[in-house]
N, C-alpha and C positions, 0 to 999 in steps of 0.2 A: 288660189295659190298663196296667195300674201295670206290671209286668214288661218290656214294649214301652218305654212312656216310662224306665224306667232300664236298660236298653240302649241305647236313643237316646243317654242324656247320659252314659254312659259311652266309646258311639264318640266323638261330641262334643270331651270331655274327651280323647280320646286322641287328636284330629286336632289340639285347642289343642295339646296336648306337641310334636305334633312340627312344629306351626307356629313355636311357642318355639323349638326346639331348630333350625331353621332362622333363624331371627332372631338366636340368639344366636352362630351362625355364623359370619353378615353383619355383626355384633361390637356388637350391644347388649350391654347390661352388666346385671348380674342384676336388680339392682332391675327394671327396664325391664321387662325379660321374666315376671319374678314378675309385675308390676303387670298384662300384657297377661293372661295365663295366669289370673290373678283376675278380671279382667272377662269372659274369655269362661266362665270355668267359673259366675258370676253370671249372664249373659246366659243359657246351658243351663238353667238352677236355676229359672229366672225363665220361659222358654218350657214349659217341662215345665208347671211350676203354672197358666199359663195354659192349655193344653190339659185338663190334669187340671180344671180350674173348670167349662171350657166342656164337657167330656163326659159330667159329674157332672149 
């Protein structure tokens, strides 16, 4: 289960990269894209622990 959920948030994590890296394409500026890149890898962090509560 735990193993499942941190594969999940590491694809996750790897679709934010290269959601950033398309955004920063389209000519956001770092900050911006840090900030985006920080919320979704929070929002992962955050869904993972809530599955992990509700399976426990």
């Amino acid at each position: 289960m735990i193993a499942s959920l941190l594969l999940f948030s590491i694809f996750v994590i790897g679709v934010a990269a290269i959601i950033v890296t398309v955004l920063r394409k389209l000519g956001l500026d770092q900050k911006e894209t840090f900030t985006l890149f920080l919320l979704a890898t929070a929002a992962v962090v955050a869904s993972a622990f809530i599955l992990f509560l509700t399976s426990a």
